[in-house]
C-alpha positions in Angstrom: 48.9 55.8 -65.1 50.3 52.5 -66.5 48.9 51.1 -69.2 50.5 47.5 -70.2 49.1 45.2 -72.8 50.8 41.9 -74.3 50.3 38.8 -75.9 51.0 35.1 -75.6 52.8 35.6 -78.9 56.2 36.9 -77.2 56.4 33.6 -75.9 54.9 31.6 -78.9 58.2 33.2 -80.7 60.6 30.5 -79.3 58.2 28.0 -80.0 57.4 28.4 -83.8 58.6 25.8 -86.1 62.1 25.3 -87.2 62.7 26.9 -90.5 64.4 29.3 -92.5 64.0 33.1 -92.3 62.6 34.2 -95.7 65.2 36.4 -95.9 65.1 39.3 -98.2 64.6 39.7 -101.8 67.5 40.9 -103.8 67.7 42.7 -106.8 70.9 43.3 -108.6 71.7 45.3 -111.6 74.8 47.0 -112.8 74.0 51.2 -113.5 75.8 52.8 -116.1 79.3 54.2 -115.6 79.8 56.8 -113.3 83.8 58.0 -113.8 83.1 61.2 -112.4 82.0 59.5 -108.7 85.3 57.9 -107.7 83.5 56.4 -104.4 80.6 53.5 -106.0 79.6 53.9 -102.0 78.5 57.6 -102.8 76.1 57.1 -105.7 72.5 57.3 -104.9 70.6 54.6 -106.7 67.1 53.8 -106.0 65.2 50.6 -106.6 61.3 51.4 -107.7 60.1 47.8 -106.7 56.3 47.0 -106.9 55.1 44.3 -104.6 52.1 41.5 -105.2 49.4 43.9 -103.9 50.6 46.5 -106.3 52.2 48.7 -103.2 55.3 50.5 -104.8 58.2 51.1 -102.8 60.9 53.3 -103.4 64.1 51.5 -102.2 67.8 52.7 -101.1 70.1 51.0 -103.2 73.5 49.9 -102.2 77.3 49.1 -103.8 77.2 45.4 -103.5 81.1 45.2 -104.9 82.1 44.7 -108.3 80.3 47.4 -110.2 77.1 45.4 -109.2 74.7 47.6 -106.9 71.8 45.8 -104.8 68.0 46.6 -103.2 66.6 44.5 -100.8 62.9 44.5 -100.0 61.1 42.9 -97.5 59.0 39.3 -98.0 55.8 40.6 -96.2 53.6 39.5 -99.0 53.1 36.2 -101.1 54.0 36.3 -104.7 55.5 38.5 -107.8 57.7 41.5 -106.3 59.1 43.0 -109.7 61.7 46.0 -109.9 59.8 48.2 -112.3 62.5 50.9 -112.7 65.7 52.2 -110.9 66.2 56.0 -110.0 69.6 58.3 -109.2 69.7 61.2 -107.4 73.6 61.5 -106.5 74.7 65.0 -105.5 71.6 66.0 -105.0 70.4 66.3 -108.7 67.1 65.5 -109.8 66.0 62.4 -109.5 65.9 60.5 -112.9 65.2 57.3 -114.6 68.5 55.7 -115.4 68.8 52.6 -118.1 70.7 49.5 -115.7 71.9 45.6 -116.8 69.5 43.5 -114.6 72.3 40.7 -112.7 69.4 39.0 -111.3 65.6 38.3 -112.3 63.4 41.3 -112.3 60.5 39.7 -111.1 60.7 37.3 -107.7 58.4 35.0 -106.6 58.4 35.0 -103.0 56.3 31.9 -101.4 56.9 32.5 -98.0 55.6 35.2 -95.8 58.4 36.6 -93.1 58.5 34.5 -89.8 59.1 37.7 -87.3 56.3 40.1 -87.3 58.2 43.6 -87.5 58.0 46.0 -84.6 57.7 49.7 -84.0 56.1 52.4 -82.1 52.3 51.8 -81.5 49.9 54.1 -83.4 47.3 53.3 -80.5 49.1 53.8 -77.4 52.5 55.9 -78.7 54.3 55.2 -74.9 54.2 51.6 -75.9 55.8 49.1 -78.5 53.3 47.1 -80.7 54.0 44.5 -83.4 53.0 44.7 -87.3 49.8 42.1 -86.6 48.5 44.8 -83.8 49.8 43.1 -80.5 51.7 44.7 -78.0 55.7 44.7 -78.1 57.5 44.3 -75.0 61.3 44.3 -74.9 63.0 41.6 -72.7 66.5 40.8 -72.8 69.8 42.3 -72.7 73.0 44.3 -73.7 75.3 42.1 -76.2 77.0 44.5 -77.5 80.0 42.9 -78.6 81.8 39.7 -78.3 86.0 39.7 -78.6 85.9 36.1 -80.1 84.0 34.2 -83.2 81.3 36.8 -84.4 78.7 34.9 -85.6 79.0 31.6 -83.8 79.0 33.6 -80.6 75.4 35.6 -81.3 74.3 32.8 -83.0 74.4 30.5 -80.0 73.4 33.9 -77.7 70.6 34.5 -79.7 69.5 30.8 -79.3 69.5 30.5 -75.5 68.0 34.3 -75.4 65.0 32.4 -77.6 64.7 29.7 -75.3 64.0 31.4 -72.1 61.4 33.9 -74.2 64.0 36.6 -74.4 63.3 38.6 -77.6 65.6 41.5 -77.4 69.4 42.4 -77.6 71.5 45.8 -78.1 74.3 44.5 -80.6 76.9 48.2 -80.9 78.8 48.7 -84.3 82.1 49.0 -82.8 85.7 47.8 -84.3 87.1 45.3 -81.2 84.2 43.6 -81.6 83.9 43.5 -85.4 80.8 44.6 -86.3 82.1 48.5 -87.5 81.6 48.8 -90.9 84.4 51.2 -91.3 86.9 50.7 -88.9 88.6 47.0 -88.6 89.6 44.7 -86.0 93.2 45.3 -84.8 95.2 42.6 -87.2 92.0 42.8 -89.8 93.8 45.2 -92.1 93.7 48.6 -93.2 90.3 50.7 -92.3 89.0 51.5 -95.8 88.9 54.9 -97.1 86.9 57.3 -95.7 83.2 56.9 -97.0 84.0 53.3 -98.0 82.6 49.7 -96.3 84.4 46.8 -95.1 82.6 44.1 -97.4 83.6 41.2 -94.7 82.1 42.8 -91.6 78.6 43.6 -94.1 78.9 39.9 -94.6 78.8 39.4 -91.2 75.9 41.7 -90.3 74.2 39.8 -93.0 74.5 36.4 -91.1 74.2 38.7 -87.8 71.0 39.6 -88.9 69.4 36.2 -90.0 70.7 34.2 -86.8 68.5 36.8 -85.2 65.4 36.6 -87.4 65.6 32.9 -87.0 65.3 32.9 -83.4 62.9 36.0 -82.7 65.1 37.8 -81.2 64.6 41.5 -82.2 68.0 43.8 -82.1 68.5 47.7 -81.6 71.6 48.0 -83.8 74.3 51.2 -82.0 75.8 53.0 -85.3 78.4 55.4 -82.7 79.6 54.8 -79.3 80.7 57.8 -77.6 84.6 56.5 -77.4 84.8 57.0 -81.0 84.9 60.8 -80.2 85.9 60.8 -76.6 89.6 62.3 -75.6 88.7 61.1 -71.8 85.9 58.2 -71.4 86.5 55.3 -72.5 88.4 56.7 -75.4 89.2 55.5 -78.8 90.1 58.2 -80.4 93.8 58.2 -80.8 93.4 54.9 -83.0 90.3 56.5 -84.9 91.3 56.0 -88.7 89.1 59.3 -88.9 91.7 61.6 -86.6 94.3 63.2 -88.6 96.8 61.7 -86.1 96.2 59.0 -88.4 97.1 57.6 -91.8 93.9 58.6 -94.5 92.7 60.7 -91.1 91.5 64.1 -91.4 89.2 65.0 -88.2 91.4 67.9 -86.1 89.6 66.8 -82.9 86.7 64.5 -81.9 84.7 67.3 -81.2 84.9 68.0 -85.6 82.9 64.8 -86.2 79.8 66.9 -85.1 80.1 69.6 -87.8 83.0 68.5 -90.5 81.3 68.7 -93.4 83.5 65.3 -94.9 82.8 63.2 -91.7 79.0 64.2 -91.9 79.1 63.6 -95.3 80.9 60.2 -95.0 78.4 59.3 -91.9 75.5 59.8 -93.9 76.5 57.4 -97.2 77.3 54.6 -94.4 73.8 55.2 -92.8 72.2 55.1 -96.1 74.1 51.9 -96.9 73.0 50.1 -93.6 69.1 51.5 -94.1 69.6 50.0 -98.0 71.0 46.7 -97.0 69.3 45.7 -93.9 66.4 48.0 -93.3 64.2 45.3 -94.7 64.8 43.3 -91.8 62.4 42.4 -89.3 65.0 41.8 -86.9 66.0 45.3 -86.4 64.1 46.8 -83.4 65.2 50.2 -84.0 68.6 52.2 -85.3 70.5 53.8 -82.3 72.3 56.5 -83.3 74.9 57.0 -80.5 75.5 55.3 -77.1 75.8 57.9 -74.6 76.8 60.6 -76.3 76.8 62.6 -73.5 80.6 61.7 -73.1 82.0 62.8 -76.3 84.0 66.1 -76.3 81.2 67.9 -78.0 79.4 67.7 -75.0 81.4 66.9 -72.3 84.3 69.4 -72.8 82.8 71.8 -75.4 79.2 72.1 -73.8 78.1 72.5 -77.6 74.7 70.9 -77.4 73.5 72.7 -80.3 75.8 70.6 -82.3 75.4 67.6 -81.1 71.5 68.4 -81.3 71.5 69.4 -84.9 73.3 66.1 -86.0 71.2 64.0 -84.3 68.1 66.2 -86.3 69.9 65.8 -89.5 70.5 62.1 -89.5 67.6 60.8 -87.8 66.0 62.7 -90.8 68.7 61.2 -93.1 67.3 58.1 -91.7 63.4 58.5 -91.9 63.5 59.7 -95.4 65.2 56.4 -96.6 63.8 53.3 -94.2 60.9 52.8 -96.4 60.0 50.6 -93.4 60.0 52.7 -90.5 62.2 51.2 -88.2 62.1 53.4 -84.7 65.1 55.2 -84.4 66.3 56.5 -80.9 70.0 57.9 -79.2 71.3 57.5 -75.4 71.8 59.9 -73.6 71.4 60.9 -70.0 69.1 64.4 -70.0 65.6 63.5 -71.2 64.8 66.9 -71.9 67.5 67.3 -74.0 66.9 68.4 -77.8 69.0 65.8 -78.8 66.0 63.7 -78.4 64.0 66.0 -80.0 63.4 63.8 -83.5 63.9 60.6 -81.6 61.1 58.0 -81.3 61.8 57.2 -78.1 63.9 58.0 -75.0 66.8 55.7 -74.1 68.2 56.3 -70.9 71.2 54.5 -68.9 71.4 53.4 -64.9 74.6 52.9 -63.2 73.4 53.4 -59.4 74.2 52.5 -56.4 70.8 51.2 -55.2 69.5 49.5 -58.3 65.9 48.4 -57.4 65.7 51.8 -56.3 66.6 53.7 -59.2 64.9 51.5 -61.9 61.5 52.8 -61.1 62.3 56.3 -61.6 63.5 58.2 -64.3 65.8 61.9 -64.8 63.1 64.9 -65.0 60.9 64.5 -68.8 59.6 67.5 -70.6 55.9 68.2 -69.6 53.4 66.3 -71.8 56.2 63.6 -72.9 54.4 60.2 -74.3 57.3 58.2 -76.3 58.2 54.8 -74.8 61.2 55.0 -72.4 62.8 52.1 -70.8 66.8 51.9 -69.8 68.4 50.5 -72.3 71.5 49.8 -69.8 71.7 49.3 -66.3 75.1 48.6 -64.5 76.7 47.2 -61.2 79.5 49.3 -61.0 78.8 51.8 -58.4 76.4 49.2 -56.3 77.9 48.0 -52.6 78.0 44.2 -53.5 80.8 41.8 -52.7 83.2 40.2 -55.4 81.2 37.1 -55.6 77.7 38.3 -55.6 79.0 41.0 -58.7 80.5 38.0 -60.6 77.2 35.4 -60.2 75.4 37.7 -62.6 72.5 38.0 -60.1 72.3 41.7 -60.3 71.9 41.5 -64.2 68.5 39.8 -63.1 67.0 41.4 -60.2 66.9 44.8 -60.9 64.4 44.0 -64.2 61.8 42.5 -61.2 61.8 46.2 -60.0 61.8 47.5 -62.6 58.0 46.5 -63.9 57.0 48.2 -60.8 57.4 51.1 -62.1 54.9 53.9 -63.7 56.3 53.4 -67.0 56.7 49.5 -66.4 58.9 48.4 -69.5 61.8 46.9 -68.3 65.3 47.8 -67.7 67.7 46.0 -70.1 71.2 44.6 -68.3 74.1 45.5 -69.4 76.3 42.5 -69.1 74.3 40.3 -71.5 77.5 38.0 -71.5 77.9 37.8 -68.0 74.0 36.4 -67.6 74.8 34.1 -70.2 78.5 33.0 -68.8 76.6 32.2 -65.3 73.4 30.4 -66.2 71.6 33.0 -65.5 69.0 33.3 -68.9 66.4 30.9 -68.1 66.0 33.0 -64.5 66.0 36.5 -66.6 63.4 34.5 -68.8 61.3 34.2 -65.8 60.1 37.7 -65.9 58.4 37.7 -69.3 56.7 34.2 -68.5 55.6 35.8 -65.3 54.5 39.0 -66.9 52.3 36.9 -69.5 51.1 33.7 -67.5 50.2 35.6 -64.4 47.8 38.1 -66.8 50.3 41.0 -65.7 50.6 42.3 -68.7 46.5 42.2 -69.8 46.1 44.9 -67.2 45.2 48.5 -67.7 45.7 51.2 -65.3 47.8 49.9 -62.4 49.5 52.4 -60.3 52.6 51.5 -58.1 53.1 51.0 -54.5 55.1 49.8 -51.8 53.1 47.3 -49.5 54.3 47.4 -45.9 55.1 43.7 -44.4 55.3 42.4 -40.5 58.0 39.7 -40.1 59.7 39.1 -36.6 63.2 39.3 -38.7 64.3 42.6 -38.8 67.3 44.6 -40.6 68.1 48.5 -39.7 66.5 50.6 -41.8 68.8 52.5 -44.2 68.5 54.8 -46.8 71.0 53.8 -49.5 72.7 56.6 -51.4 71.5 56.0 -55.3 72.3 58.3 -58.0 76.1 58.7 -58.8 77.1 61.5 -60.9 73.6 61.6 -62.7 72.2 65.5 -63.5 69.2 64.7 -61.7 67.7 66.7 -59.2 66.8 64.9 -55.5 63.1 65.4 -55.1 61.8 66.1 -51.4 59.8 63.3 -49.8 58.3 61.9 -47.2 60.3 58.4 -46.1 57.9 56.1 -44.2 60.0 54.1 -41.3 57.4 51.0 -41.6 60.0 49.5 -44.9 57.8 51.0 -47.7 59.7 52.2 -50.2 58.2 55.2 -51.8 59.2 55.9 -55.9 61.5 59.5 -54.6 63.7 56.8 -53.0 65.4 56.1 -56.7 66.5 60.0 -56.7 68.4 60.0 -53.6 71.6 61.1 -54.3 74.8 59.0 -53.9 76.8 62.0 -54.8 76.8 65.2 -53.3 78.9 67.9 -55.0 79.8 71.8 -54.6 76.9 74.6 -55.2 78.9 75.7 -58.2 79.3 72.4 -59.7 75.4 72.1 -58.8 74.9 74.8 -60.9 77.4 74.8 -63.9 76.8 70.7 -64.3 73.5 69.5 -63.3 74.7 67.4 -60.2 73.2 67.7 -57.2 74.5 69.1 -53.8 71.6 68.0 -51.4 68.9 65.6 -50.6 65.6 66.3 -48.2 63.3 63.7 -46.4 61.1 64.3 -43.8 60.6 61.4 -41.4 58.1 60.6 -38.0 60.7 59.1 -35.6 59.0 56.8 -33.1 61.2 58.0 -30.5 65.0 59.9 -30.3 67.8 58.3 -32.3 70.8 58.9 -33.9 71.0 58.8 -37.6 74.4 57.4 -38.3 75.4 58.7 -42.5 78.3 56.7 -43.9 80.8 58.7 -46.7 82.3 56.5 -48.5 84.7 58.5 -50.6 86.0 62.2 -50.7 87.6 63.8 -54.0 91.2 63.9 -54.1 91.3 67.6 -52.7 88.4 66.4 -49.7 84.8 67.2 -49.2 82.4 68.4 -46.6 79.3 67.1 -44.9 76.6 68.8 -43.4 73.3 67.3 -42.1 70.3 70.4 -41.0 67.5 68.9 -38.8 64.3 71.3 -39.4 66.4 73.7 -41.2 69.2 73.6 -38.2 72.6 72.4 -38.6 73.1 69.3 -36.7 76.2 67.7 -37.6 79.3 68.5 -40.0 82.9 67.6 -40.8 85.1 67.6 -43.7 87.8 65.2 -44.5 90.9 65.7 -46.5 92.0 62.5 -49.0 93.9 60.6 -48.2 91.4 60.3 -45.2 90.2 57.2 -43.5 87.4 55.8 -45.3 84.6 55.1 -44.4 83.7 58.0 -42.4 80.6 58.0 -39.7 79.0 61.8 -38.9 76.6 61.0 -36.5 73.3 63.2 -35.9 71.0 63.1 -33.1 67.3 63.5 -33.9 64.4 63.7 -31.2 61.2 61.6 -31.5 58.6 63.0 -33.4 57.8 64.3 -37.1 61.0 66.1 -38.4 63.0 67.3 -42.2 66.2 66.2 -42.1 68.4 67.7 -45.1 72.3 66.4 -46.0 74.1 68.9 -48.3 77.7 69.2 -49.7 79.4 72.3 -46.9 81.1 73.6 -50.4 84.5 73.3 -49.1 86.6 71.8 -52.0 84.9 69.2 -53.6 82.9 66.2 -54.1 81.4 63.7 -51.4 80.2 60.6 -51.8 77.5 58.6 -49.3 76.7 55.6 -49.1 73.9 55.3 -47.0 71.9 56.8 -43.8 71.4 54.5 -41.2 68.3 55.7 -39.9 68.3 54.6 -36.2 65.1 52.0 -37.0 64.8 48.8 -37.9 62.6 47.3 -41.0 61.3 44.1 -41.9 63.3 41.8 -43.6 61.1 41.5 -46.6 60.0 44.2 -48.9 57.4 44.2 -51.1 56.7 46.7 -54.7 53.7 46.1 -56.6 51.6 47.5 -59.1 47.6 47.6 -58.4 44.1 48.5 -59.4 41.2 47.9 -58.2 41.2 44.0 -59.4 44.5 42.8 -59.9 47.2 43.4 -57.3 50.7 42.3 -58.4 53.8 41.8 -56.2 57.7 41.5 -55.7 58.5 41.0 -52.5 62.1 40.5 -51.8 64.7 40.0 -48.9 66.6 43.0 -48.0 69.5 41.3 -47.1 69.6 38.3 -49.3 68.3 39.7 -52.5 72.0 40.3 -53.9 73.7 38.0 -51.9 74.1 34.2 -53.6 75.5 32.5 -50.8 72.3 33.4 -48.8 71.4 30.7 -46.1 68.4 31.8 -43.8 65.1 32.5 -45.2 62.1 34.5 -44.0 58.5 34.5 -43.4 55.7 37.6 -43.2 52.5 38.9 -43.4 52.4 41.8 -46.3 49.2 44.4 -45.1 47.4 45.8 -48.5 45.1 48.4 -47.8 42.1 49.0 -49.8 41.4 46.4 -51.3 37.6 45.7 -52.6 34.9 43.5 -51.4 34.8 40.2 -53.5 36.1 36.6 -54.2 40.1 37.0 -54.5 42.2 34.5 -56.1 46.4 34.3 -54.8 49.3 32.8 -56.8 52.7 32.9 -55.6 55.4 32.5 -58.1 59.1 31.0 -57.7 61.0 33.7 -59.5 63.9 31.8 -60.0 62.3 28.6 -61.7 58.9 30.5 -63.2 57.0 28.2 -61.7 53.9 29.4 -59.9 52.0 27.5 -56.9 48.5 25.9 -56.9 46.3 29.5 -56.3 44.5 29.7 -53.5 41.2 31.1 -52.9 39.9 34.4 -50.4 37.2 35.9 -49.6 37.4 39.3 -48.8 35.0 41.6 -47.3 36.5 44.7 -47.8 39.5 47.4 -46.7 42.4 46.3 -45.2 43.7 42.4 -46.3 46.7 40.5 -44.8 48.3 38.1 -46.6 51.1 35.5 -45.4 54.2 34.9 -47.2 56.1 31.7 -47.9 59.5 31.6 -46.6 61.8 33.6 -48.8 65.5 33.3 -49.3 66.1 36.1 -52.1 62.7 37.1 -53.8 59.1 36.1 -55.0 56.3 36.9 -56.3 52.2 37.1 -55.7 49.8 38.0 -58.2 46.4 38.8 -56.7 43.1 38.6 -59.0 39.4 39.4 -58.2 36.8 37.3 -59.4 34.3 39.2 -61.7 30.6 39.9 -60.2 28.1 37.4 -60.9 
């Protein structure tokens, strides 16, 4: 069931007064000598620090340059914070009481509380987000994960028009062309520094980073690793890693190493402690990612060595937790959710390049049984989906897809990946739309809404297709029933785009076949469109009620598109589409499905007083050139007896119409659209009983 609660508060963030982060409060003290530790970043200092309410925290210190080290804690209470004693437990000894020469006051007086209430998993619901105060946490926003120009100006001014349109969350990645990796420069920055060592200027920049963030509310899951760090083949950095041996001061033999050396896993965990010790107090930090996608490094991808990728991931998430005296969530990407590299994550992070978009968003890869963490996609991408040139460079399908995606049975929504592009195009204030919606519309008060497709009458009509979805995920197709009235059932979002060989099926997780079953009004011909072969070719096969019906097989360079055609009688039938196993790979694009549709469809959520909608133009949605509008009557069935109130809402501006009141009697309601050029939406609320 979904259960979604939030709080005027997400928007009352971009509207708080102007001011000053508290930022942290810094302690700074110079230890005693240490010649045998060569590395200052290797020493393990902790700062015992005592707060106004007499909580004591242990803190992570770290090497603030100059023999000087440095612990931060966080502002959350008003007056005396005093460091009552500092600690070292380097190498693993003991830890002990060790005499330092205070470089700052001992005692600080803070006077003002922190601005951004911090943010983790909630204790009440633990598939949800919730704020320090108690309120619900929902993440809006999108991917910035790097910028090639001016650091901080650039984030600074993204941060403020994220905060305008009541965006509060952004995926920033530690990665060196973008200068934000502590430990491996900008090309024409200088040398990387040693190995287990800090570039003070990029900390410096995280620092500002950090507060530009704070200032404006927006909250920021921070990527340590990206899989091209220790990729040979997808998007691959690895020849110019200062880590490879290839390399000057290098000393990893292959990517795959960085899982198990004992040096780089060493050297990885002093540069996790130091980012826990100098920015953990933050309430700007939404949660520590430890690797984008790491599905893609060697380790996994070539190697198949799970167990080491999965042990690292146990060891520093660990690392992690026993140092972030404030908890921050920690979480990794990566594409199987029943992996046990999740295993000590806090929640699950998936990514969604399909072809069919408001498809795929409201369904997720197979979970393990009784699984409760949050999940939302913390990517989505258009790269695979059949738009033209203009529509992919509007930035329009950055925005739609997140409608969709609260229709969903999780209902947090997917995150685009081309932050940049939505801000390049204009296109934040109509992102921002979605949270206003969410909370003005009472959305998000509800409890217990399941999702549904609505079916809608309109005298436009479009053929029915069903669009191939998932490309190259390890996902299995689930079997469904596909309604031919335009409702779009959840199994839609794991219709496979890509169909591949039995023994690719099972040594990688793809899938080789789909299965619908379908009541045809009368006999048609399904018309199934391959878009693309593999190099070596691929072959088709379509079974209707378990008999084959239609196949072929093209060799590449072959003509493409291709067409296999099927006939189907009228009546209630299974049809099945399946890779033939003859070389390789085959890709489809869709299934026209002799029929037409509606123009408009409509995904909602519901219970049994609130009914919420998106109802969208199938042909339009995507398309920003689009002209010629449409009109409809959506039919909701079920719905209870009692005094209705309907709000349409202009999801483009967030403005919603003067509601009108209904009066139901019971069962079966019809409700008339507006016209529609790309998308709306209707929010439906019951009057309580007198």
């Amino acid at each position: 069931m979904f259960r979604l609660r939030f709080s005027i508060a997400l928007l009352a963030l971009a509207t708080l007064p102007a001011a000053l982060p508290a930022g942290p409060l810094t302690f700074a003290f110079t230890p005693p000598a240490a010649p045998e530790i060569r590395n200052p970043f290797a020493r393990e200092l902790w700062g015992r620090v005592v707060s106004p309410s007499g909580r004591v925290l242990l803190l992570p210190a770290y090497y603030a340059g100059d023999g000087v080290f440095a612990v931060r804690a966080r502002p959350d209470e008003i007056g005396a914070y005093r460091l009552e004693a500092v600690l070292e437990d380097t190498r693993g000894a003991t830890a002990r009481p060790v005499t330092v020469e205070p470089r700052s006051a001992t005692t600080l007086e803070n006077k003002q509380v922190l601005r951004l209430p911090p943010v983790g998993v909630s204790t009440r619901h633990p598939d949800r987000f919730a704020r320090a105060d108690g309120r619900a946490f929902i993440p809006f926003g999108a991917n910035l994960a790097w910028t090639h120009g001016e650091v901080v100006p650039w984030y600074r001014e993204a941060f403020r028009a994220f905060a305008a349109a009541n965006l509060n969350w952004a995926r920033v990645w530690m990665v060196h062309w973008g200068g934000t990796n502590l430990d491996w420069p900008r090309e024409g920055a200088g040398p990387a520094p040693a190995p287990g060592g800090i570039d003070p200027t990029v900390a410096a920049r995280w620092d500002e980073l950090l507060a530009a963030a704070e200032e404006q509310g927006v909250y920021l899951q921070v990527v340590f690793q990206h899989h091209g760090q220790y990729s040979s083949a997808v998007n691959p950095s690895w020849a110019e890693n200062p880590w490879n041996a290839a390399n000057p001061g290098g000393f990893l033999k292959s990517p795959s190493d960085f899982f198990t050396d004992p040096n780089a896993r060493l050297f990885t965990a002093l540069k996790y402690r130091y980012i826990v010790a100098r920015w953990g107090w933050s309430p700007a930090v939404f949660a520590w990612e430890l690797f984008n996608e790491v599905h893609w490094v060697d380790a996994l991808r070539i190697d198949h060595n799970e167990a080491a990728v999965a042990r690292w991931h146990d060891d520093m998430a660990t690392l992690v937790r026993s140092i972030d005296a404030y908890a921050h969530p920690i979480t990794t990407s990566t594409e199987d959710l029943r992996s046990p590299i999740y295993a000590k994550m806090d929640f699950l992070q998936p990514h969604l390049y399909a072809a069919d978009l408001i498809a795929a968003v409201r369904t997720f890869a197979p979970r393990l049984e009784g699984e409760k963490r949050p999940i939302f996609y913390g990517e989505f991408g258009v790269d695979h989906l059949p738009i033209s040139a203009e529509a992919r460079q509007s930035g329009l399908a950055e925005v739609i897809p997140v409608w969709a995606s609260l229709m969903a049975p999780d209902g947090l929504p997917a995150q685009p990946w081309e932050g940049g592009k939505v801000l390049e195009h204009g296109r934040v204030q109509e992102l921002g739309v979605v949270p206003r919606f969410l909370v003005m519309s009472g959305f998000a008060r509800q409890q217990n809404l399941t999702p549904f497709s609505a079916r809608v009458e309109t005298d436009a009509r479009t053929p029915l297709v069903l669009a191939g979805c998932q490309a190259w995920q390890r996902r299995p197709a689930r079997e469904f029933t596909l309604p031919l009235d335009g409702r779009e059932p959840l199994e839609m979002g794991d219709w496979p785009a890509v169909l591949v060989v039995p023994e690719s099926e099972r040594r990688d997780g793809f899938p080789n076949s789909g299965t619908f079953h379908a009541d045809f009004p009368a006999a048609v011909t399904l018309r199934v469109t391959v878009a693309e072969v593999a190099t070596s070719g691929g072959g088709l096969r379509v079974l209707v009620d378990g008999k084959p019906a239609a196949e072929s097989f093209w060799k590449a360079p072959a003509a493409m598109p291709a067409e296999l055609a099927v006939p189907v009688t009228a009546g209630k039938h299974t049809v099945r589409v399946e890779n033939t196993g003859a070389s390789d790979w085959v890709k489809v694009s869709q299934i026209d499905l002799g029929v037409t549709a509606p123009v408009l469809a409509a995904l909602g959520q519901r219970n049994d007083h609130f009914i919420a909608l998106w109802v969208r133009h199938r042909t339009n949605v995507l398309q920003p050139g689009a002209k010629t509008d449409a009109s409809g009557t959506i039919v909701l069935d079920e719905v209870p007896a009692g005094a209705w109130s309907v709000t349409w809402w202009d999801t483009e501006k967030g403005t919603p119409a003067p509601a009108a009141a209904l009066e139901h009697k019971g069962g079966s309601l019809r409700l008339q659209t507006p016209r529609i050029l790309r998308h709306a939406a209707v929010v439906l609320a019951k009057a309580p009983a007198k």
